[in-house]
C-alpha positions, -999 to +999 in steps of 0.1 A: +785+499-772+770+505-739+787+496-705+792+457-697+762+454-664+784+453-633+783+423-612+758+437-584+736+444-615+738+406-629+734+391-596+702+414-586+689+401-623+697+366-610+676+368-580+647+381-599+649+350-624+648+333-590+621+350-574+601+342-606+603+305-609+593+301-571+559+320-576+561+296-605+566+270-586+542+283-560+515+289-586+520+255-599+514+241-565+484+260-555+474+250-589+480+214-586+465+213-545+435+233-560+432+202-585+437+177-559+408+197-536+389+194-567+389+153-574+385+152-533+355+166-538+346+152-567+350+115-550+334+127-517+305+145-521+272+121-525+256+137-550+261+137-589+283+160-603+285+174-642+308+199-659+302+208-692+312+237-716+291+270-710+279+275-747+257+309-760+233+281-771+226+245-771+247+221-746+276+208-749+289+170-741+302+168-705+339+170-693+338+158-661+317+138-636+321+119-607+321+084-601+282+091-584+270+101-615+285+069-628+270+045-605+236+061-601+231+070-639+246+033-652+269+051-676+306+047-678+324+078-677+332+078-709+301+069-721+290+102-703+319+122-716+295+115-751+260+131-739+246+164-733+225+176-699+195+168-723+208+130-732+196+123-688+166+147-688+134+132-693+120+150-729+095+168-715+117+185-690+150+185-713+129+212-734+114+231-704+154+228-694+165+245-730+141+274-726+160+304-732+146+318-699+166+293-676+201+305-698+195+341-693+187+333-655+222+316-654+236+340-671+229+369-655+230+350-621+255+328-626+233+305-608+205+284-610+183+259-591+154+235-602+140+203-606+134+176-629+130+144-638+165+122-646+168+088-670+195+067-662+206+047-687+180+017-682+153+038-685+147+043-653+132+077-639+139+097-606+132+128-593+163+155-587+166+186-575+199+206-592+222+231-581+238+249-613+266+272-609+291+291-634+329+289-622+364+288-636+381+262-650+417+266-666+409+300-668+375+290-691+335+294-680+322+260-674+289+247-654+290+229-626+263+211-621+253+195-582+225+173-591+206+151-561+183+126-558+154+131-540+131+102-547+136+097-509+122+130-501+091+124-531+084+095-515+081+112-476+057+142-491+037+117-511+030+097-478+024+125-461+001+143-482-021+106-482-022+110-440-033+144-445-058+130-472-066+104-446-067+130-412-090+148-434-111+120-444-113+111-403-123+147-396-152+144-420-163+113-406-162+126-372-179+160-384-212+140-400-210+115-368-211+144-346-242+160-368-257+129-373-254+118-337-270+154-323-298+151-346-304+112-345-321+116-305-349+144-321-352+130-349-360+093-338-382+110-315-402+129-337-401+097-361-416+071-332-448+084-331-453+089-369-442+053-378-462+042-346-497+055-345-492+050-380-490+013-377-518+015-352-541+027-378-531+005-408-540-027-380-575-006-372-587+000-408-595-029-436-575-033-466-602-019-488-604+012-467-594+044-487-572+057-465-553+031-459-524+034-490-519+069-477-514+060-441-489+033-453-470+061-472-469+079-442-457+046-424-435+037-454-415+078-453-409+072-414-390+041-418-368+059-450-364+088-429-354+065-401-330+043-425-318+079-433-303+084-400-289+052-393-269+055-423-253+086-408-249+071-376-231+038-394-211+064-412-203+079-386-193+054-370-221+060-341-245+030-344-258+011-320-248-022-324-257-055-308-222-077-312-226-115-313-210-147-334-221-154-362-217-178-389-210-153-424-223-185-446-256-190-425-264-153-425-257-150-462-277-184-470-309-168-449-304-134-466-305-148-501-340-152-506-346-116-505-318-106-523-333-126-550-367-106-542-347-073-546-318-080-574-332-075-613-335-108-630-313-102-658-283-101-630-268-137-625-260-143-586-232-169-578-226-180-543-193-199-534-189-203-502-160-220-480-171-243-458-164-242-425-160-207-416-152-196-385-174-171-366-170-135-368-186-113-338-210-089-352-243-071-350-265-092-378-286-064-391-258-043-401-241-068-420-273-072-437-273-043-445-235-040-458-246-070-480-276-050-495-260-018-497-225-035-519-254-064-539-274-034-551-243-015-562-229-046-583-263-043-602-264-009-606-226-013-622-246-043-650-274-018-662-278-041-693-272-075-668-244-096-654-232-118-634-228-111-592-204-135-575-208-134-534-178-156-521-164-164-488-132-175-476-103-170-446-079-151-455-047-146-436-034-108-431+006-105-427+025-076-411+039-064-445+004-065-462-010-045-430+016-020-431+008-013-467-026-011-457-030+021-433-058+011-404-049-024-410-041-053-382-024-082-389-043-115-382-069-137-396-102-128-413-129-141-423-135-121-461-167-116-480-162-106-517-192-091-533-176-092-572-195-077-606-193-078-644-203-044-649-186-010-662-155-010-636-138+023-620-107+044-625-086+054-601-101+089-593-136+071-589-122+046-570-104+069-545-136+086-536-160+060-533-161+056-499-170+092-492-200+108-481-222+119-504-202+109-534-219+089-563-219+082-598-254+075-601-262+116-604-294+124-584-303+091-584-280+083-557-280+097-520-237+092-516-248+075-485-245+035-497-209+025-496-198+055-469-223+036-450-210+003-455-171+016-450-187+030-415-200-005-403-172-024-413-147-003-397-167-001-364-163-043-364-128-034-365-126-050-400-115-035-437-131-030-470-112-030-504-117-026-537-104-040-569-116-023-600-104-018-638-124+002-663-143-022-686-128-056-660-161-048-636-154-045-595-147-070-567-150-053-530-137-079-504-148-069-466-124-088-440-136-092-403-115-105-375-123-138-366-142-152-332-134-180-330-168-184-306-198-206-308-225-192-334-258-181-316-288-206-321-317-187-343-347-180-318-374-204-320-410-198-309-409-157-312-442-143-302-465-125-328-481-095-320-509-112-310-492-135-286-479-108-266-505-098-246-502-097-207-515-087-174-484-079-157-480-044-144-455-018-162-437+014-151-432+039-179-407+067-181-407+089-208-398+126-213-408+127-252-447+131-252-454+120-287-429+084-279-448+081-239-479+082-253-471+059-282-462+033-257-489+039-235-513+035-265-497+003-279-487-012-245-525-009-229-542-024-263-517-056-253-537-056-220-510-045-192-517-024-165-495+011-167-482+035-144-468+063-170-447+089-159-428+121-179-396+116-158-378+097-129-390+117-095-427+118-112-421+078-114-408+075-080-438+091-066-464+063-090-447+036-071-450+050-037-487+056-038-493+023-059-479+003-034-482-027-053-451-044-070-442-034-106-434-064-127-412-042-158-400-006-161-396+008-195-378+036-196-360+064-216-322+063-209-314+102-207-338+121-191-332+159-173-334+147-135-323+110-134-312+087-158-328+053-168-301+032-152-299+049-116-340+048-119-340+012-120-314+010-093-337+031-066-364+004-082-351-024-079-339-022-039-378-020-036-388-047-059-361-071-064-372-092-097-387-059-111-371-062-148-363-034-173-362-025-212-345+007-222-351+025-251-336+057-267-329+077-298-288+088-290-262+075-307-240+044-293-218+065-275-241+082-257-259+051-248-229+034-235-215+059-216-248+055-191-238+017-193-272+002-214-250-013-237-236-043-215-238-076-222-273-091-206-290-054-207-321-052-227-323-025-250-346-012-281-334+015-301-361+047-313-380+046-338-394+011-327-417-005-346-451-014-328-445-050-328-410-050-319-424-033-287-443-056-276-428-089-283-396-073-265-419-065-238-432-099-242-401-116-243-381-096-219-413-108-189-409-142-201-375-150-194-356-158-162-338-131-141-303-133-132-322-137-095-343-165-109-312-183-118-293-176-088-325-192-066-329-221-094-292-230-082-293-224-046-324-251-045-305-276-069-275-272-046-299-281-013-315-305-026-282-321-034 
């Protein structure tokens, strides 16, 4: 028998039974605070969290989640402890998810990040982005799985990937304004004289002349070519415009006899128009021309015949409608809907119909049509959208603020060519050749006396060896020395009731920056036609000065 342990021995074996249940009970502590560290973070964090078994293959129902998981997914907890990752992973990605590629990537990393799509329980989708990590738990491999939703951050990208579409829309239209504004002065100079003398000849020669069909064709290529260029300059949002009330009804009722003329007769056209409309201030050829331009795309949508409604009505724009609308004021409109039976438009078609040189027509079409009639309605400081379904046909409803002003009175008693002949003497200043003799030639066969110089110091020296007064000046507004306006400044100091006309072939904003554009300034825009000018001419002689008016009240004031 061996030696009974002394006390010292069974009191040093005591203190190590003691030593050992306080790491025990240490252990157990760390344990439990590690577990209570655990649910804190569980509870606190604001994103979903997942455990689940870490299996060789397939997925395992969850262990654990949080109570975000359970308010975000719909499920109770345990109807989650029932479902695998693939149960909330949209099919598509649940198999992209169960790739062996994305398991080996864990496994070898113990980590892994991507993103998918997430079903909640009422079959609801949403974008997350997931954090996947393999840790201890209870001394066993589990995933942890931190999984956020970022529909939020979608939802910020998406909107900012349409402002860049829209920035980079903007900076095409300002591109082809810029182009089409440098070219539109050389070009509507070069086309003046071809559409003029051309003219000239077609009034000299007899319909049964030979030549004549091919002088018209000449005539007939100027004004496409000049038609051409406007339609970048509208685009472009460079057009010169001449901004006054009108009634939308009026000017559709006046327009519809030639849309008839132009619309095929297996096309159906409808008119409903509200009565009453208020004015909208506006320049009445373009929207003319926005009428033409969305009328002949209704028909070319019914190739085998339809029905075209044209309908008017106010329409009331509200802050939440004009936020979801980018470019969009709140306020009231007046709203034109030009509406067709044909074909329709997807959503890719209808997202790049207002572009330049898009069309569906093939080489058929120029691109140019709606682009240009997006360009005039936005320089009105209107809007233009469009509601379209394959098969359901298209409605595009154009809304422009409201005047509220008096419509103008339609002109009565317009002179015809004929009936603008005079004596009077006119000053013309122009630095084009080609346009100063065109207006030389036309304005001398109207009977006037000329003095016709290439710029303003050669002008100033006509008048000073004329002596005699000078009754109108017509004159180019940008010329190399001194510009059209400071010309009839110097003039006018001379000859008080001297009047003027300008003409030119820049772009609105170059025109308006010299100050031609201002209310009560007479203006004609290159190419001109012959007849426009001299009945403008005409015209222009004919009416009363500001000065005229101002003497006309100081004698109605004596007399008083």
């Amino acid at each position: 028998m061996g030696a009974k342990p002394t006390y010292e021995q069974l009191e040093e074996k005591l203190k190590g039974l003691e030593h050992a249940r306080e790491a025990s009970r240490r252990a157990e502590a760390a344990a439990l605070a590690h577990q209570e560290r655990f649910k804190t973070f569980f509870s606190s964090v604001n994103d979903a969290i997942f455990v689940h078994p870490l299996l060789d293959e397939g997925f395992a129902p969850f262990i654990e989640v949080n109570d975000i998981a359970c308010k975000r997914y719909g499920y109770t907890r345990e109807e989650f402890l029932q479902l695998t990752a693939l149960d909330i992973t949209r099919r598509a990605d649940g198999d992209e998810h169960a790739k062996s590629k994305f398991r080996k990537i864990l496994l070898q990393e113990k980590h892994l990040f991507l993103e998918a799509i997430h079903v909640k329980k009422s079959g609801e989708t949403f974008p997350v982005e997931i954090n996947t990590n393999i840790v201890e738990q209870y001394g066993k491999p589990v995933i942890l799985a931190v999984v956020r939703d970022i529909s939020e951050r979608r939802n910020v990208e998406k909107e900012r990937a349409q402002i860049e579409a829209r920035y980079r829309q903007a900076q095409k239209v300002e591109a082809i304004g810029r182009l089409a504004g440098g070219v539109a002065h050389d070009l509507n100079n070069i086309l003046s004289p071809i559409i003029g003398f051309g003219e000239l000849i077609i009034n000299d020669i007899g319909p049964e002349d030979r030549n004549r069909e091919s002088v018209e064709q000449i005539v007939r290529a100027g004004y496409r070519a000049r038609d051409l260029v406007r339609q970048l300059l509208a685009f472009g949002r460079k057009q010169t415009f001449e901004l006054q009330p009108i009634d939308l009804n009026r000017t559709i009722e006046q327009f519809t006899s030639l849309l008839r003329r132009t619309i095929r007769e297996d096309v159906e056209i409808e008119i409903n128009a509200m009565p009453g409309l208020p004015t909208v201030k506006a320049d009445i050829g373009q929207i003319e021309q926005v009428l033409m331009n969305l009328c002949v795309n209704a028909q070319d949508a019914m190739p085998d015949g339809g029905r075209m409604t044209l309908t008017t009505g106010l329409s009331e724009v509200d802050d939440a409608t004009a936020a979801s609308r980018p470019g969009t004021m709140a306020g009231t409109y007046v709203m034109l809907a030009v509406g067709d039976s044909g074909c329709g438009m997807d959503p890719t078609v209808q997202s790049q119909i207002f572009e330049p040189f898009f069309s569906t027509k093939g080489e058929n079409g120029t691109g140019l049509g709606l682009s240009t009639v997006y360009g005039i309605v936005k320089q009105h400081g209107g809007n233009i959208w469009v509601d379209s379904r394959p098969g359901k046909g298209a409605t595009f409803k154009v809304y422009l603020p409201v005047s509220g002003e008096a419509p103008l009175r339609k002109r009565v008693g317009v002179p015809t060519l004929d009936e603008s002949k005079g004596s009077e003497t006119l000053l013309v200043v122009e630095d084009s050749e080609p346009v100063r003799n065109l207006s030389q030639t036309v304005l001398e066969q109207q009977g006037y006396r000329l003095l016709v110089a290439a710029n303003s110091a050669e002008a100033l020296q006509l008048l000073a060896s004329c002596g005699g007064p000078v009754d109108l000046i017509l004159t180019d507004v940008v010329m190399p020395d001194m510009n059209g306006k400071d010309l009839f400044a110097i003039v006018r100091k001379k000859y008080p009731d001297v009047k003027v006309l300008y003409m030119s072939g820049y772009a609105d904003e170059v025109i308006a920056h010299h100050g031609v554009l201002e209310p009560g300034v007479h203006f004609i825009q290159k190419p001109f036609s012959v007849s426009a000018l001299a009945v403008s001419v005409r015209e222009i002689l004919d009416s009363k000065s500001e000065l005229d008016e101002e003497k006309g009240a100081l004698q109605i004031e004596q007399k008083a």
